[in-house]
PyMOL Python script that loads the backbone (N, CA, C, O; Angstrom):
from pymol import cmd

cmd.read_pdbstr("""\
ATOM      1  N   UNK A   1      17.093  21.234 -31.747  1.00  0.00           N
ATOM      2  CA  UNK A   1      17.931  20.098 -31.362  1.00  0.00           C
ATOM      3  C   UNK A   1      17.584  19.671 -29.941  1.00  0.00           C
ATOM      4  O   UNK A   1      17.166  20.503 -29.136  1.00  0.00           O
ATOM      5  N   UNK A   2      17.732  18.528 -29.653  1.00  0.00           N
ATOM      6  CA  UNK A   2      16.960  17.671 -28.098  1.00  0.00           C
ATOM      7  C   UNK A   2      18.243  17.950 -27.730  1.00  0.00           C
ATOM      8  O   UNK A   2      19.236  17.900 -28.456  1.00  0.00           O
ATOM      9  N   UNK A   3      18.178  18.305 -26.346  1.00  0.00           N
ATOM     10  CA  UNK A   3      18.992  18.454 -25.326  1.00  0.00           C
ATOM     11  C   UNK A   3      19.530  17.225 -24.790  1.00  0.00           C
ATOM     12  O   UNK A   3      19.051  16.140 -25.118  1.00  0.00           O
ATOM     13  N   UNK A   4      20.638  17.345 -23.870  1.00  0.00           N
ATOM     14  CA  UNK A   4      21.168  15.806 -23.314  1.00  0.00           C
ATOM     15  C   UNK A   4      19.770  15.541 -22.694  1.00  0.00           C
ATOM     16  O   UNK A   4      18.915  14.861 -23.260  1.00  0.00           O
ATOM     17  N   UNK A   5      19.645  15.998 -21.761  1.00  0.00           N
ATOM     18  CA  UNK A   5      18.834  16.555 -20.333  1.00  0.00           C
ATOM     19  C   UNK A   5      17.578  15.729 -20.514  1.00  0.00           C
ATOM     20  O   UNK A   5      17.240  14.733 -19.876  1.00  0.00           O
ATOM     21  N   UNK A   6      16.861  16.430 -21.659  1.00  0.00           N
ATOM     22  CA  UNK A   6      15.385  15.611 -22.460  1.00  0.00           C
ATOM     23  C   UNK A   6      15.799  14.570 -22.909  1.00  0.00           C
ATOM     24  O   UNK A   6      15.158  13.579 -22.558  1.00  0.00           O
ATOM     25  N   UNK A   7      17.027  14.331 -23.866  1.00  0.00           N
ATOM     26  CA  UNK A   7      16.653  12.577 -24.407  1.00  0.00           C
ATOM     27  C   UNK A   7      16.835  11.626 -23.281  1.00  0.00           C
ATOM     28  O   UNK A   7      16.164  10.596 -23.351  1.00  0.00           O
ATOM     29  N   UNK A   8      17.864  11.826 -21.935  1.00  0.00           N
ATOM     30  CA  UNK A   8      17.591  10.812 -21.231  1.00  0.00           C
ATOM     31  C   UNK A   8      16.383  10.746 -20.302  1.00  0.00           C
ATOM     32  O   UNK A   8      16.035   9.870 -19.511  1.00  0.00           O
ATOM     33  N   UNK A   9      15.840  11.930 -20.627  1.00  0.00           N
ATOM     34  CA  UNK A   9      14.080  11.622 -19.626  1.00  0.00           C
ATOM     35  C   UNK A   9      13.466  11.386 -20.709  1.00  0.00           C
ATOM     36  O   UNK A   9      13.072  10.266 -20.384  1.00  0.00           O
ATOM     37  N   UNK A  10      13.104  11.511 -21.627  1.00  0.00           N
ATOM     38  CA  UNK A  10      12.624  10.543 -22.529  1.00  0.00           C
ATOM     39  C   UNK A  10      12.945   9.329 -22.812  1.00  0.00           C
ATOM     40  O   UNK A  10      11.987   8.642 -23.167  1.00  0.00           O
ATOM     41  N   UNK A  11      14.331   8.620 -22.773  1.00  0.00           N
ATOM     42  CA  UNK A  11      14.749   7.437 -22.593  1.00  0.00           C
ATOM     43  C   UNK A  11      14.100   6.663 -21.329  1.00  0.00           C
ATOM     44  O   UNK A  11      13.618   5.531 -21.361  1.00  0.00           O
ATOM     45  N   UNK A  12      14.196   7.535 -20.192  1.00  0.00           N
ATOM     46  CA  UNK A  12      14.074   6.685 -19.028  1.00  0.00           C
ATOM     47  C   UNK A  12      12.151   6.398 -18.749  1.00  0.00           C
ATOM     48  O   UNK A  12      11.626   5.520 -18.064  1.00  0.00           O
ATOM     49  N   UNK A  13      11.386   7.659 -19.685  1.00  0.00           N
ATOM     50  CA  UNK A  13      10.291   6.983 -19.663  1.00  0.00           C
ATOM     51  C   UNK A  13       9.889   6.025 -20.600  1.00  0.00           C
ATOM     52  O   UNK A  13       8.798   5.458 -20.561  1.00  0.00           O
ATOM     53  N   UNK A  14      10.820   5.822 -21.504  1.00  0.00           N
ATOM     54  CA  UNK A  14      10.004   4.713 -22.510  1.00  0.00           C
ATOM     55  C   UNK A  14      10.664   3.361 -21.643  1.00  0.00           C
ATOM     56  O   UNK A  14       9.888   2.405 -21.631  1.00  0.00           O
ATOM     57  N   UNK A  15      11.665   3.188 -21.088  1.00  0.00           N
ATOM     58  CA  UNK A  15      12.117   1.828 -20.137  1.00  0.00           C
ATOM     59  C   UNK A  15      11.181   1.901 -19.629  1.00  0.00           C
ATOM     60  O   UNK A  15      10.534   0.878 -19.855  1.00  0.00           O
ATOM     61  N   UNK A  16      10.344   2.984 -18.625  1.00  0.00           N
ATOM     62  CA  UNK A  16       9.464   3.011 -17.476  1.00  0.00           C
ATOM     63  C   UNK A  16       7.960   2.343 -18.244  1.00  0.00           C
ATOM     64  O   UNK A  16       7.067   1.723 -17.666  1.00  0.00           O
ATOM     65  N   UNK A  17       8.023   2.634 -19.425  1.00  0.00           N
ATOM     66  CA  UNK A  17       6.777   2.246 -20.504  1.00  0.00           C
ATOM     67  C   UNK A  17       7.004   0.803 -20.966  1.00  0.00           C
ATOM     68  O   UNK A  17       5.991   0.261 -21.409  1.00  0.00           O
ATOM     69  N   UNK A  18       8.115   0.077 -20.955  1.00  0.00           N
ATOM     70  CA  UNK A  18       8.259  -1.047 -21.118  1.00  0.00           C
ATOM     71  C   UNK A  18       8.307  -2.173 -19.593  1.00  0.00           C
ATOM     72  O   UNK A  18       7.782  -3.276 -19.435  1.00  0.00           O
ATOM     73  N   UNK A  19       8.985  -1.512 -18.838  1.00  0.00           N
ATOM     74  CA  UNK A  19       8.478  -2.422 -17.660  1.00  0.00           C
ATOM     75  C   UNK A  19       7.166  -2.514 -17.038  1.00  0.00           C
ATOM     76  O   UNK A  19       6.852  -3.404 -16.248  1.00  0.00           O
ATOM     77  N   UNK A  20       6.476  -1.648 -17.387  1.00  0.00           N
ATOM     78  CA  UNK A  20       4.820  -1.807 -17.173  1.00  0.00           C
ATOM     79  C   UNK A  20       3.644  -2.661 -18.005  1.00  0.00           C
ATOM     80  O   UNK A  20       2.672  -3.334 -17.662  1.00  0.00           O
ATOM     81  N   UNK A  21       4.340  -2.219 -19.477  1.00  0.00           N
ATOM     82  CA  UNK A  21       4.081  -3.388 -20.214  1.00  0.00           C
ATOM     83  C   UNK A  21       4.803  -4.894 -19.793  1.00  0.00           C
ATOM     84  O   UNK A  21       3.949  -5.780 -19.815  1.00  0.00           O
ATOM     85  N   UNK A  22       5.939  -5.311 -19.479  1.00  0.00           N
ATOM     86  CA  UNK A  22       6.304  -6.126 -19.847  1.00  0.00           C
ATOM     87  C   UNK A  22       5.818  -7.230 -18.282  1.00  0.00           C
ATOM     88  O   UNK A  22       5.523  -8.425 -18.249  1.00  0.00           O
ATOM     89  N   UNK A  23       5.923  -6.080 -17.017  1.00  0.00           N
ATOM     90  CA  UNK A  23       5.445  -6.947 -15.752  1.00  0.00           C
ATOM     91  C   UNK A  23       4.264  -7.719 -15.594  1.00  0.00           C
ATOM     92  O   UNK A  23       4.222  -8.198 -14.460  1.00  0.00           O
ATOM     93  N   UNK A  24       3.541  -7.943 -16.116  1.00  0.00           N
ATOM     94  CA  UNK A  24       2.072  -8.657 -15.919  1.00  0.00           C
ATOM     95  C   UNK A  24       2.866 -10.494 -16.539  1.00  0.00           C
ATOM     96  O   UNK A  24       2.920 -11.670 -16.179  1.00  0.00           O
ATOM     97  N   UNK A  25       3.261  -9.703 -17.499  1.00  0.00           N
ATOM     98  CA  UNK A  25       4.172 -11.155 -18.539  1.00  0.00           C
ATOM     99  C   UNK A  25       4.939 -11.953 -17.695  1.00  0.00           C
ATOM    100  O   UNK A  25       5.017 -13.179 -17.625  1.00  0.00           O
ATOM    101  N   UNK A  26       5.426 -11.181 -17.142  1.00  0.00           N
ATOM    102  CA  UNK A  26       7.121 -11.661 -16.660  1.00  0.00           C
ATOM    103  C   UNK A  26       6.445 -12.249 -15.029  1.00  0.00           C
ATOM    104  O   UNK A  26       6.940 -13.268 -14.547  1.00  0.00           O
ATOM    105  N   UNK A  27       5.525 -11.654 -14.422  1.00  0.00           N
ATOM    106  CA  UNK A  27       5.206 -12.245 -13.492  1.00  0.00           C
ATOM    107  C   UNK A  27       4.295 -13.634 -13.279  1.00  0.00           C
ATOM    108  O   UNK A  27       4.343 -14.365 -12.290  1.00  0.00           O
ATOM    109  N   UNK A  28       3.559 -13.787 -14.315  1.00  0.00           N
ATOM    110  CA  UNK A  28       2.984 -14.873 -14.636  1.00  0.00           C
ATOM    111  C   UNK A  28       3.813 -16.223 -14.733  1.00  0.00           C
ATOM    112  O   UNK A  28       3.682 -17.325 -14.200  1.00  0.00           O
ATOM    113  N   UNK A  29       4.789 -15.641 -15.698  1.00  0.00           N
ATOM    114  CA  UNK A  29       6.011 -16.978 -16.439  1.00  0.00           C
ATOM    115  C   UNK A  29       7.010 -17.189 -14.903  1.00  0.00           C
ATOM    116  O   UNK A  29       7.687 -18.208 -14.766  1.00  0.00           O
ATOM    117  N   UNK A  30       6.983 -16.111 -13.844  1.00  0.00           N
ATOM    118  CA  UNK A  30       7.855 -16.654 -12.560  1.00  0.00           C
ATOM    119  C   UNK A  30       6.999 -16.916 -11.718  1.00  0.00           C
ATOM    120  O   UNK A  30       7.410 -17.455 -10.690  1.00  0.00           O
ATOM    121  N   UNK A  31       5.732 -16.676 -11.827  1.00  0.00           N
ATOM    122  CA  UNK A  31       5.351 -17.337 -10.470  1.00  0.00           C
ATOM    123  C   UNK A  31       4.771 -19.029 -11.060  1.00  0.00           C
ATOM    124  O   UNK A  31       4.289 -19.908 -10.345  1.00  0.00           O
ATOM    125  N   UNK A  32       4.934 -19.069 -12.072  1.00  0.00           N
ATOM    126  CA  UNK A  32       4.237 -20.737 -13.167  1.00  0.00           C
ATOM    127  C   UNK A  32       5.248 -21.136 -12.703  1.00  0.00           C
ATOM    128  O   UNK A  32       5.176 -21.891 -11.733  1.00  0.00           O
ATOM    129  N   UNK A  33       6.666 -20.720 -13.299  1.00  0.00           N
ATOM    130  CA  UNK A  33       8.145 -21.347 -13.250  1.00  0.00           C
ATOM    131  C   UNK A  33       7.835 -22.275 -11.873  1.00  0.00           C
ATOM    132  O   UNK A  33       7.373 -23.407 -11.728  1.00  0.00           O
ATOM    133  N   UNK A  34       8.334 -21.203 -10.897  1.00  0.00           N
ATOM    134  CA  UNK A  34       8.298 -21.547  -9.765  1.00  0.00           C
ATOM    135  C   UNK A  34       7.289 -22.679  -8.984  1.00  0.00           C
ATOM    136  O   UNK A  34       7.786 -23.586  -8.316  1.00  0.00           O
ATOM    137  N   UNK A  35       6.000 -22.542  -9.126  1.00  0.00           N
ATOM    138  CA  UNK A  35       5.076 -23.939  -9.067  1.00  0.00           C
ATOM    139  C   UNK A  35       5.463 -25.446  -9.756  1.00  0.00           C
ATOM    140  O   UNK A  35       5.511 -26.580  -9.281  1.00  0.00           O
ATOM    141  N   UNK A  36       5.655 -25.024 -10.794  1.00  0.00           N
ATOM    142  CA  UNK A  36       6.312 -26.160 -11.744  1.00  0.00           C
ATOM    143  C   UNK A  36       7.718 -26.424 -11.734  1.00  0.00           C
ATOM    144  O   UNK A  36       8.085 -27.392 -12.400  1.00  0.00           O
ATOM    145  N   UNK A  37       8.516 -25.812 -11.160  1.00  0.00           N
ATOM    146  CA  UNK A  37       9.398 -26.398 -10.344  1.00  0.00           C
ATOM    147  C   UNK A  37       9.455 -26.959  -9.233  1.00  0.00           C
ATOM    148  O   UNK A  37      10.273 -27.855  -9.020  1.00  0.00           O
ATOM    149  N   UNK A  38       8.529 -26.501  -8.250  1.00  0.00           N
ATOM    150  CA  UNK A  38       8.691 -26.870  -6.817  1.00  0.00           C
ATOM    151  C   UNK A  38       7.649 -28.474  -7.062  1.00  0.00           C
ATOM    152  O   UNK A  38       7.383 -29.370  -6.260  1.00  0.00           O
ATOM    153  N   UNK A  39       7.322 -28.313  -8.320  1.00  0.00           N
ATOM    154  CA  UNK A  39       6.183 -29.822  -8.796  1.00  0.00           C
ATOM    155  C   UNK A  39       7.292 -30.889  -9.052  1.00  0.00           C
ATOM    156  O   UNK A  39       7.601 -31.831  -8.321  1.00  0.00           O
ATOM    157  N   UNK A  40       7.620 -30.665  -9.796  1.00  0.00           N
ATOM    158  CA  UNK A  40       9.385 -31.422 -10.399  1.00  0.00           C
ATOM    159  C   UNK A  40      10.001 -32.033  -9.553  1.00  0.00           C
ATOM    160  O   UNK A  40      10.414 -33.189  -9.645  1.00  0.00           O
ATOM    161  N   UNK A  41      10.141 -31.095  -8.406  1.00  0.00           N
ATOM    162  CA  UNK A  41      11.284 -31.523  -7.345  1.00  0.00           C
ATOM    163  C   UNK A  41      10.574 -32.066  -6.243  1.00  0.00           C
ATOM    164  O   UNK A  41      11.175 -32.605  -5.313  1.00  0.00           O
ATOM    165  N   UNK A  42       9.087 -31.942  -6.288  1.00  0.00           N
ATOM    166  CA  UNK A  42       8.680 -32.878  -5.334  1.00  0.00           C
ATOM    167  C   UNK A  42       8.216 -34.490  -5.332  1.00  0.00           C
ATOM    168  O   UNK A  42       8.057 -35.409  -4.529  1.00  0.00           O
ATOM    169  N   UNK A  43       8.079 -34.161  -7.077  1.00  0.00           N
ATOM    170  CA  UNK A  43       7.722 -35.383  -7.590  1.00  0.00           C
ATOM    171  C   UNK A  43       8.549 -36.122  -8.643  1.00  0.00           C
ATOM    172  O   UNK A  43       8.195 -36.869  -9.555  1.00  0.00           O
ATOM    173  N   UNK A  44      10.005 -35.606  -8.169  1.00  0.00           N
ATOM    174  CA  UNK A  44      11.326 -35.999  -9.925  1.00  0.00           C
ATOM    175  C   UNK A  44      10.882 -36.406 -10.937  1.00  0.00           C
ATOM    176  O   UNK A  44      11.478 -37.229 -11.631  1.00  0.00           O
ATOM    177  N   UNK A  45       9.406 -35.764 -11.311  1.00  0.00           N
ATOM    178  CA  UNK A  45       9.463 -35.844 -12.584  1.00  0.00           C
ATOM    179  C   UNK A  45      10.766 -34.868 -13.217  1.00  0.00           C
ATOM    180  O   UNK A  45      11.422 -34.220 -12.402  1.00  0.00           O
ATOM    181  N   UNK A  46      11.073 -34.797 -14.510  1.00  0.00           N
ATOM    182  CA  UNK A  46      12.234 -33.917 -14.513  1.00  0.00           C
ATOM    183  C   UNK A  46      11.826 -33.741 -16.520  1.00  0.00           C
ATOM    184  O   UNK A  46      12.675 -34.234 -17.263  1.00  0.00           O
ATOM    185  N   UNK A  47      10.812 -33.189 -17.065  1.00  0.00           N
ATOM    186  CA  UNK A  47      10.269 -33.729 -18.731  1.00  0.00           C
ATOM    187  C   UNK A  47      10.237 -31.961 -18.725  1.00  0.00           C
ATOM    188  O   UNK A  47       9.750 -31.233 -17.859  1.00  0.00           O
ATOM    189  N   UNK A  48      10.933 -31.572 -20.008  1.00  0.00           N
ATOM    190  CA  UNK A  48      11.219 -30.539 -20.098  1.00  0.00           C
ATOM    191  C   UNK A  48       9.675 -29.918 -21.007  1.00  0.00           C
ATOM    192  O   UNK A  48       9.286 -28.752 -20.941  1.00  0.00           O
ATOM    193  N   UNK A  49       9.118 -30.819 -21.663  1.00  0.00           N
ATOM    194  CA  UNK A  49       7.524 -30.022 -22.074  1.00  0.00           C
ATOM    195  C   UNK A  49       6.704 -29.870 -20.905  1.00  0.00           C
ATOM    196  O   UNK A  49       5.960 -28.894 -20.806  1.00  0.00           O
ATOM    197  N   UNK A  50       6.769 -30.696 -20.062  1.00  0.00           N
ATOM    198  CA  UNK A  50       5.855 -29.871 -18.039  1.00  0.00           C
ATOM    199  C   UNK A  50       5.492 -28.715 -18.038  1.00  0.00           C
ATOM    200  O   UNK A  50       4.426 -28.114 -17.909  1.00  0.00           O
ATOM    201  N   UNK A  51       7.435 -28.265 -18.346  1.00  0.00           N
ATOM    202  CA  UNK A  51       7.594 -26.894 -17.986  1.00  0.00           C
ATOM    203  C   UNK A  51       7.611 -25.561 -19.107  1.00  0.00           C
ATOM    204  O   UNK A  51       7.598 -24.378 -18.768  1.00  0.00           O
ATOM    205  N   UNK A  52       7.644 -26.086 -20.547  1.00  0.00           N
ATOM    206  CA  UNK A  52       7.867 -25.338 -21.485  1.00  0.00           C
ATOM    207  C   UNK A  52       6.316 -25.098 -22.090  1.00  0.00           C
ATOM    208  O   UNK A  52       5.779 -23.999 -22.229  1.00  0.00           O
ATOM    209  N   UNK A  53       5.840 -26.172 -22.356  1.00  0.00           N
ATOM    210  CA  UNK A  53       4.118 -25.481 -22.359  1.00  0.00           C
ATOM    211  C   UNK A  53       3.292 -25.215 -21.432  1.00  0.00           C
ATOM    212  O   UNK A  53       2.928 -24.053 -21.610  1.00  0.00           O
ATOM    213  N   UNK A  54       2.739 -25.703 -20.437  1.00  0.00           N
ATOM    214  CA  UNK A  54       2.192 -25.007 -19.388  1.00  0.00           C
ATOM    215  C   UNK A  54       2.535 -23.008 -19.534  1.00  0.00           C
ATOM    216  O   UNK A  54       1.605 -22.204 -19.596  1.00  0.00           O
ATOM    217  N   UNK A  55       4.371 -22.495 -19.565  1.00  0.00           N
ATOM    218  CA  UNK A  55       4.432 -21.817 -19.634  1.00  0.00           C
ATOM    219  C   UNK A  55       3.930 -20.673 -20.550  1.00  0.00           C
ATOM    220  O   UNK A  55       3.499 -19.553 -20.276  1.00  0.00           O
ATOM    221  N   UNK A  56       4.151 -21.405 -21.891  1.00  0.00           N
ATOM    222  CA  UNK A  56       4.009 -20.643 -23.500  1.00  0.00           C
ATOM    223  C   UNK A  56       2.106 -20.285 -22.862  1.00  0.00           C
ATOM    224  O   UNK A  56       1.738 -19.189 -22.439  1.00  0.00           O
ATOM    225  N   UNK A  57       1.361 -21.326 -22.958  1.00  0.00           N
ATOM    226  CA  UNK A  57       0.420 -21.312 -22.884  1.00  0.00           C
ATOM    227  C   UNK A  57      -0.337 -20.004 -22.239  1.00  0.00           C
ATOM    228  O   UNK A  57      -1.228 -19.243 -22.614  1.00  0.00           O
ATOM    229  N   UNK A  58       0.660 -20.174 -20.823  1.00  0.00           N
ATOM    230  CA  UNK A  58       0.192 -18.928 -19.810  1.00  0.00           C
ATOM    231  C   UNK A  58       0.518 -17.369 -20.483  1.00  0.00           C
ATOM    232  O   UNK A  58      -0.115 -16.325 -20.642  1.00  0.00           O
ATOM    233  N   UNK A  59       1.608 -17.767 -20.714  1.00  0.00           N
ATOM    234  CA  UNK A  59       1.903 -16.476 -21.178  1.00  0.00           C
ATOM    235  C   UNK A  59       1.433 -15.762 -22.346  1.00  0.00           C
ATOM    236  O   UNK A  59       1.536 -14.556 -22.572  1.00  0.00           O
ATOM    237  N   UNK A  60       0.931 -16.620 -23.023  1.00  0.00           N
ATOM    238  CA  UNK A  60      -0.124 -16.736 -24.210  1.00  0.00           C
ATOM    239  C   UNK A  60      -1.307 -16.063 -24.095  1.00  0.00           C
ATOM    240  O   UNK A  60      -1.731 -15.317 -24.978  1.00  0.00           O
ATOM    241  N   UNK A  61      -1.995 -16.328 -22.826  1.00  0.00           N
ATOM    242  CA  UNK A  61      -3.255 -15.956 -22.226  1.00  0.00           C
ATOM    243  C   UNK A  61      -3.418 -14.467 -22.065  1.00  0.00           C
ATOM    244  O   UNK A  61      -4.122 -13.554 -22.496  1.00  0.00           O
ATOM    245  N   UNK A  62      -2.074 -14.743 -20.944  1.00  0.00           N
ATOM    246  CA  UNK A  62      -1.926 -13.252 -20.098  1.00  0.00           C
ATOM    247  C   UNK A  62      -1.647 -12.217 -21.029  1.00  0.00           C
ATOM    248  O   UNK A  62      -2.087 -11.108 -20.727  1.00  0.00           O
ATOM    249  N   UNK A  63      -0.878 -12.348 -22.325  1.00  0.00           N
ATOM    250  CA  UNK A  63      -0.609 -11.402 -23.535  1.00  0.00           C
ATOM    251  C   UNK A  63      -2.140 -11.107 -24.079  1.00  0.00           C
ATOM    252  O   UNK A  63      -2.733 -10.052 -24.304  1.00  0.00           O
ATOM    253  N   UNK A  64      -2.360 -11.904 -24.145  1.00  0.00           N
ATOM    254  CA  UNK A  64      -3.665 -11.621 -24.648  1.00  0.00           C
ATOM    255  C   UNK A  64      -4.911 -10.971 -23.933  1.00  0.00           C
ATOM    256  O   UNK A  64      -5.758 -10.260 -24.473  1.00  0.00           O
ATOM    257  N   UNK A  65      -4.872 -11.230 -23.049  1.00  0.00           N
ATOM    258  CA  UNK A  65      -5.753 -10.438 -21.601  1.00  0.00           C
ATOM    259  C   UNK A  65      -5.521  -8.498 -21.561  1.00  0.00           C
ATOM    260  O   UNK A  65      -6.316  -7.560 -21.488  1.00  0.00           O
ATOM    261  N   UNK A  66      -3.890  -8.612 -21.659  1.00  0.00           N
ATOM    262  CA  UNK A  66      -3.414  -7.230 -21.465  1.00  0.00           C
ATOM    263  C   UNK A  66      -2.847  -6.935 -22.867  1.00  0.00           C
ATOM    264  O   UNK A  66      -1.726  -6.426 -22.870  1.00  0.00           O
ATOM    265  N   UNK A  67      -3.242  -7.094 -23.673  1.00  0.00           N
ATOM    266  CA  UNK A  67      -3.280  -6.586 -24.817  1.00  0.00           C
ATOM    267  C   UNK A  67      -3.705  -4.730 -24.514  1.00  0.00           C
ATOM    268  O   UNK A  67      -3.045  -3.695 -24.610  1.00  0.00           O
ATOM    269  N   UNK A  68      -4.782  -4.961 -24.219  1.00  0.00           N
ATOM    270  CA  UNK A  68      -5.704  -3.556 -24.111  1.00  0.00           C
ATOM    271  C   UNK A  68      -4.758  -2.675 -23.625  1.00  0.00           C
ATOM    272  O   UNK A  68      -4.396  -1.636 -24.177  1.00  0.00           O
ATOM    273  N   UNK A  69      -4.295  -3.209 -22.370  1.00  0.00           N
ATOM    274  CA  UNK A  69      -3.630  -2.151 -21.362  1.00  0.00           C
ATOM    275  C   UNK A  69      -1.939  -1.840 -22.214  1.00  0.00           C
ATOM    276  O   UNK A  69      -1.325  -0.781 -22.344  1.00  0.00           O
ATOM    277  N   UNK A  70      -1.622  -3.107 -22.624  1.00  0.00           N
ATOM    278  CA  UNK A  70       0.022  -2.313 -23.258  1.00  0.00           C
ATOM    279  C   UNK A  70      -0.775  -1.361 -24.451  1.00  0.00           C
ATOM    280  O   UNK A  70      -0.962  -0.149 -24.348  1.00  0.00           O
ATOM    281  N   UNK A  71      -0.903  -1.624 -24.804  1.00  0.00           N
ATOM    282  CA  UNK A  71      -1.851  -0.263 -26.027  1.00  0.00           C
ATOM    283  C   UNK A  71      -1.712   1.029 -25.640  1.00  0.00           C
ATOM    284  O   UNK A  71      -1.180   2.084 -25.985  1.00  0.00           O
ATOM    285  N   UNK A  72      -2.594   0.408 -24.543  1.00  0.00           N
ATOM    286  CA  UNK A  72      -2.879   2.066 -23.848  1.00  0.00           C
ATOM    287  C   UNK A  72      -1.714   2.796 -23.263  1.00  0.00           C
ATOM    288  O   UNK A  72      -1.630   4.022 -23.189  1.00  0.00           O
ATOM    289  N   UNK A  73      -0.760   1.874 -22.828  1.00  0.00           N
ATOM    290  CA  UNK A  73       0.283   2.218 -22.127  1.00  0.00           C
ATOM    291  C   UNK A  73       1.261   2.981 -22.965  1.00  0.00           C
ATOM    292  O   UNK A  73       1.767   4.037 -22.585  1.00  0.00           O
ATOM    293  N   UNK A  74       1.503   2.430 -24.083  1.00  0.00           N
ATOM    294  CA  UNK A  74       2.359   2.915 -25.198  1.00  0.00           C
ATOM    295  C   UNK A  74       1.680   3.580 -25.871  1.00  0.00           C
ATOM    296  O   UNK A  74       2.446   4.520 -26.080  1.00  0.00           O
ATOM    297  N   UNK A  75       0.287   3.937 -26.674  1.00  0.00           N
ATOM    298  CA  UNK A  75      -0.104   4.968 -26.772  1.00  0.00           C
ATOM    299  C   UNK A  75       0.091   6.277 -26.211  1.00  0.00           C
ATOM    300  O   UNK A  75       0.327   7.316 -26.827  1.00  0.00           O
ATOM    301  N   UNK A  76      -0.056   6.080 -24.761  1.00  0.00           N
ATOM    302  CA  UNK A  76       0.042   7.293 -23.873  1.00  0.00           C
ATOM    303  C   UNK A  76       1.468   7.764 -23.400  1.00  0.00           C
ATOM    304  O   UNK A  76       1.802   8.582 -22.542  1.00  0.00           O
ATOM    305  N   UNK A  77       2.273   6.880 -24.346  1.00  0.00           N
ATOM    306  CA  UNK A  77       3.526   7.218 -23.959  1.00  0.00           C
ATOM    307  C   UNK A  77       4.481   8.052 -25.117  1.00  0.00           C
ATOM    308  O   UNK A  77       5.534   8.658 -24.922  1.00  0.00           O
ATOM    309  N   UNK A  78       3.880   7.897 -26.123  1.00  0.00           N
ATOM    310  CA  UNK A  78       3.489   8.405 -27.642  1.00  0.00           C
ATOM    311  C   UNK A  78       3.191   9.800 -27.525  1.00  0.00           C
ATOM    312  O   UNK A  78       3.831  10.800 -27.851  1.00  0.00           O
ATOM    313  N   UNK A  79       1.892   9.615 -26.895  1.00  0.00           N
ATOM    314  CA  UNK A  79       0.963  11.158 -27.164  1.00  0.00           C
ATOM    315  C   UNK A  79       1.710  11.971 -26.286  1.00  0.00           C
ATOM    316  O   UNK A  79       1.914  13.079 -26.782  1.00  0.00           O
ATOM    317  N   UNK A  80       2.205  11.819 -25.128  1.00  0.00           N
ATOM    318  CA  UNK A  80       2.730  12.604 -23.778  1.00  0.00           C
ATOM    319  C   UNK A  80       3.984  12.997 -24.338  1.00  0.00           C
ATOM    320  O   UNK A  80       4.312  14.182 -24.271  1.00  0.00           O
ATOM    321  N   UNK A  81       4.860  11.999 -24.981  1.00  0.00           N
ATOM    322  CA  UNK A  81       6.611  11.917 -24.655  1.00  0.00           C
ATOM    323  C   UNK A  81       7.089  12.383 -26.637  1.00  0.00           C
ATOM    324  O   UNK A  81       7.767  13.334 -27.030  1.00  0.00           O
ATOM    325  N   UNK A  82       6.457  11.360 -27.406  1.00  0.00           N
ATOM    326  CA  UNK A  82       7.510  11.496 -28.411  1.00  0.00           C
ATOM    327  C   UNK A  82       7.190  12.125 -29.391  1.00  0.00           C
ATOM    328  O   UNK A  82       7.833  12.569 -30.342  1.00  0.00           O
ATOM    329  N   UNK A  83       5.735  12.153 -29.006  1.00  0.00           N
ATOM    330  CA  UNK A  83       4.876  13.265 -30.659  1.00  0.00           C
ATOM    331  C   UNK A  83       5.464  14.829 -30.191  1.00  0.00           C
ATOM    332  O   UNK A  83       6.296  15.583 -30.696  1.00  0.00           O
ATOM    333  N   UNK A  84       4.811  14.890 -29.269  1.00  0.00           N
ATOM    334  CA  UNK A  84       5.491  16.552 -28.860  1.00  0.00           C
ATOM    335  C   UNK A  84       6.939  16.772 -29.135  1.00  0.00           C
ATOM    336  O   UNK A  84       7.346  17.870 -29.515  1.00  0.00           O
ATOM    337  N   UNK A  85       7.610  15.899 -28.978  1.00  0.00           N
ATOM    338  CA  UNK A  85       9.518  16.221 -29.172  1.00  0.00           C
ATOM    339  C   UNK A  85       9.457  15.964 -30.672  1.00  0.00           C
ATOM    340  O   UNK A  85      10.416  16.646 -31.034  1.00  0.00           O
ATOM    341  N   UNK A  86       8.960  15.431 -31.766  1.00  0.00           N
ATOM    342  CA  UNK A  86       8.801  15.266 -33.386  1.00  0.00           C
ATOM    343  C   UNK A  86       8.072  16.600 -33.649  1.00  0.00           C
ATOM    344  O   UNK A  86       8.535  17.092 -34.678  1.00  0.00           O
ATOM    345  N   UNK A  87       7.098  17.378 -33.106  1.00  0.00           N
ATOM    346  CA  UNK A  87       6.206  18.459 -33.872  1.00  0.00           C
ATOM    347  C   UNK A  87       6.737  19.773 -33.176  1.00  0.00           C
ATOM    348  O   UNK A  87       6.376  20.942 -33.309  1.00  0.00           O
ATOM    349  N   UNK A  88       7.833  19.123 -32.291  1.00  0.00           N
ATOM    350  CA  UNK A  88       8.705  20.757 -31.302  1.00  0.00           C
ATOM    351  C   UNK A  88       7.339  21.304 -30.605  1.00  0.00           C
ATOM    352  O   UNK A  88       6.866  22.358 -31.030  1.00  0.00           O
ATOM    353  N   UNK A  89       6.767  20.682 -29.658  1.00  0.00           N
ATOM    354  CA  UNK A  89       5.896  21.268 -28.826  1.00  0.00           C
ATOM    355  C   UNK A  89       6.605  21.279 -27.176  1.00  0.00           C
ATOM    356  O   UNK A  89       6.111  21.772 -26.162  1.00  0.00           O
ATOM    357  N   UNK A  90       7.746  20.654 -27.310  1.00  0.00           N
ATOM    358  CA  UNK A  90       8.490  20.942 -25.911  1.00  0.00           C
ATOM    359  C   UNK A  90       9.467  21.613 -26.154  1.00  0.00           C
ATOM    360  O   UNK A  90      10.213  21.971 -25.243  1.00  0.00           O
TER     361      UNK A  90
END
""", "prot")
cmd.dss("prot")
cmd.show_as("cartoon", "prot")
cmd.util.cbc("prot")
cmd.orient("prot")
C-alpha cells in the first residue's frame, strides 16, 4: 500500500512534469499576447482574429517543435516515478 508521504511526492512530481511540459507553450502564447496587444492599442485596431490566429498558429509551431522534449519529459517521469510504485520497486 503507497504511503501518504509517497503519493504526495509523486503527485508533486508529476505537476513538476507538467509545468515543464506545459512552459515553452504558455510562454510563447504570453509573450505573442502581449505584442499583439500592445499592437491593438497602439494602433485601435481592436479584430478579434489579429489576436486569435497569430496565436493558435504559434502555439501550433511551438507544440510541435517540443514535441520531442515533452516525450522525453513524461517518459522519464514514468520510468523514475510511476513504473517502480506499479511493479513495488520502491
Amino acid at each position: 500500500m503507497m504511503s501518504e508521504g509517497l503519493f504526495y511526492d509523486t503527485l508533486r512530481q508529476a505537476v513538476w512534469a507538467a509545468v515543464m511540459m506545459s512552459t515553452p507553450i504558455l510562454l510563447v502564447a504570453l509573450v505573442l499576447g502581449l505584442a499583439i496587444g500592445l499592437f491593438q492599442a497602439l494602433t485601435s485596431v481592436q479584430e478579434m482574429t489579429l489576436t486569435f490566429v497569430p496565436k493558435l498558429s504559434a502555439i501550433l509551431i511551438v507544440f510541435w517543435m517540443t514535441m520531442g522534449f515533452m516525450t522525453q519529459t513524461l517518459v522519464a517521469f514514468f520510468d523514475g516515478h510511476v513504473v517502480p510504485l506499479i511493479s513495488g520497486g520502491l
